[in-house]
Structures are given as C-alpha cells and as structure tokens.
C-alpha positions, 0 to 999 in steps of 0.5 A: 184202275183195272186194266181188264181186257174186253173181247170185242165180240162179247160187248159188241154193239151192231155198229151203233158206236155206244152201250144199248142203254139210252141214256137220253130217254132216261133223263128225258123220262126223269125230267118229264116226271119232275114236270108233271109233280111242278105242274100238280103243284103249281097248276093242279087240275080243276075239280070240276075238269077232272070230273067232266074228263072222266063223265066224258071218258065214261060216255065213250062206251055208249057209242055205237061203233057202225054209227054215222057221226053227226057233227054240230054245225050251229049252236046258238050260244055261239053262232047266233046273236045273243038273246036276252030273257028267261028261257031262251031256247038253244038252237042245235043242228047236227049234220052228216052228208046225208041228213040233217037234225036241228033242235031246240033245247029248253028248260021244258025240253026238247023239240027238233025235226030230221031233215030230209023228213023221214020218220026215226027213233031218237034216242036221248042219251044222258050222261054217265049217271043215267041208266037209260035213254029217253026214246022219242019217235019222230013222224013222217015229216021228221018232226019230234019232242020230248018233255025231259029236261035236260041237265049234263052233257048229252047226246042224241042217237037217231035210227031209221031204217038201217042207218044209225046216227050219233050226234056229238056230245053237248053240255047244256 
C-alpha cells in the first residue's frame, strides 16, 4: 500500500465532500444506454412510425413563425357518430380566438368556408414529398374548394389580409 501524503489544498473539493466525478451520472447513462439496445430488440419501432416521425419532423420547417395556430376542435371520425357508405366526407374544424375554418375532405376533394366569412388565400399544404402548396381562393362569404385529392398528412395555411393562420397537421 502507498502511504503518500495528499495536500489538501491540491484535491480540494469546494466543500462538496467527494471527488468531482459523478459516478451516478455515469452508471444512470451506462443503464439508460443498455435499455434502449433491450428495447430496439425486443420492441423495435414500426417502420411505418419511423416514417411518419420523420414526415413530420420534416413538415416542421413549413411553419410559418408569425402564424396564428388554429387547433382541430371537430373531427368527424372522432367526435361524430360513425357513417357507413362509399366516400363519407370527413368533417374538420379548425379554430383560433378570432375565426373559425370548417371543411370537408372527400376523395374529390376539398370544400370549407372561413367564419366569420371574409375572403382569404388557402394554401393546401402536402406533405414532405410535395414541392408546392395548392392556392385556393376563398370569397367574400368565406366559402372555398378545391379539386386535389388529398393523400398523407396535410395542412392548411390561410391569409387575409395581415393575419396569417396555420391549421394543425392531419393525416387523412
């Protein structure tokens, strides 16, 4: 054994009565590590989750950062009772404190209206695969369509006027 002698002032600790090195954050990191291999192995992710995390990760960098966020306060496969038949239309409506947007989505496509009515550019926003927007026009009474149809996750961005909204992202 080596019976060396410390000076105390070299190995000093501020007072926090041990060495600087935290041992407890190693092993917590060492078992936080061993975890996540058990878990790839025993429950690895869903392909098709692994792909809509990254779809949506990539839609991030669409948002607009002013943009007011309209959230979905009625989805018909959700809040309504269910409907039976070919094509049954979803029912949406996105909300904000100061307008309301409610559409319809078919395998046509899309048709809505902006309340309190006010005329508006829509922009139909795709997915990360789409290079471009669909721009539909909505009139004076708020009322709008739109011919594409829809396939992934989208969103809707509406102008008027200085007010930017952005709807919440939906996959049909």
């Amino acid at each position: 054994m080596n019976d060396e002698v410390f000076d105390d002032d070299v190995f000093d600790d501020g007072g926090r009565g041990g060495d600087s090195f935290d041992h407890e954050a190693l092993e917590d990191d060492v078992l936080e590590e061993a975890l996540r291999q058990a878990a790839a192995i025993l429950d690895p992710v869903p392909a098709e989750l692994r792909r809509t995390a990254v779809e949506a990760y990539a839609l991030h960098s669409l948002h607009d950062v002013d943009a007011q966020l309209a959230q979905l306060t009625f989805d018909s496969l959700v809040d309504a009772i269910p409907v039976r038949g070919p094509d049954v239309p979803r029912m949406l409506t996105f909300s904000t404190v100061a307008l309301t947007v409610d559409v319809e989505v078919t395998a046509q496509g899309m048709m809505g209206q902006v309340l309190p009515p006010r005329p508006a550019r829509i922009e139909i926003l795709g997915g990360p695969q789409s290079a471009s927007a669909t721009t539909v026009t909505a009139d004076e009474m708020g009322r709008f369509t739109c011919d594409l149809s829809l396939s992934g996750p989208f969103a809707l961005r509406l102008r008027s006027g200085e007010e930017v909204v952005l709807t919440e992202w939906l996959r049909l």
